[in-house]
N, C-alpha and C positions, 0 to 999 in steps of 0.2 A: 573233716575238711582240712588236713593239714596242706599247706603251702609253703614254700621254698622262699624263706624271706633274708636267706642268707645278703642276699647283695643290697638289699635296700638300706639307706643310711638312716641313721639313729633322727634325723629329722623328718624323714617319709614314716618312720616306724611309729614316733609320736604324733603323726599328724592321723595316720592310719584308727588307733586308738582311741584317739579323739572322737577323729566322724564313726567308727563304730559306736562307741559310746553312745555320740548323739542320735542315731538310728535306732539304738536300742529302746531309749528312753520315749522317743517317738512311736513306737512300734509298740509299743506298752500302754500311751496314752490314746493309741487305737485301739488297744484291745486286742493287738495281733499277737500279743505273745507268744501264744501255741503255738503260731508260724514256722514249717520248718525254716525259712528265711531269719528268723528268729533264734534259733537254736544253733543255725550256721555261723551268724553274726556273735554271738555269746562264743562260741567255740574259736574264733578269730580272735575276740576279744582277750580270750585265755590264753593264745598265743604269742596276741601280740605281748602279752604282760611279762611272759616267763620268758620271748626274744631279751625281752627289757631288761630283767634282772638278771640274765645270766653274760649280758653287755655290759651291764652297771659292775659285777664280780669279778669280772675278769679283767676290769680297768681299775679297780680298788680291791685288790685281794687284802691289803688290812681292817677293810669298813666290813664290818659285820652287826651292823647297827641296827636291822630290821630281823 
């Protein structure tokens, strides 16, 4: 499920994150995990993280701290 998150700002991208996040953890304590909705959300979640790092890199190309 990749998505085109080129134009969203670094504040919709962590907010993004976030409520995935919290969907996940919800969706766990249902017991949906196997859910492809689940798998989709986790696949977002992976996205949004490496949107994140590769914005965090190219605003700090000296920081190589992680």
């Amino acid at each position: 499920m990749a998505m085109n998150l080129d134009n969203a700002s670094q504040k919709q991208l962590n907010e993004l994150e976030q409520l995935t996040r919290q969907m996940l953890v919800v969706l766990r304590q249902a017991k949906l995990h196997d859910e492809p909705l689940s798998k989709s959300l986790y696949e977002l979640e992976q996205q949004l993280g490496d949107i994140r790092r590769q914005r965090f890199d190219a605003a700090n190309p000296q920081d190589h701290s992680y």
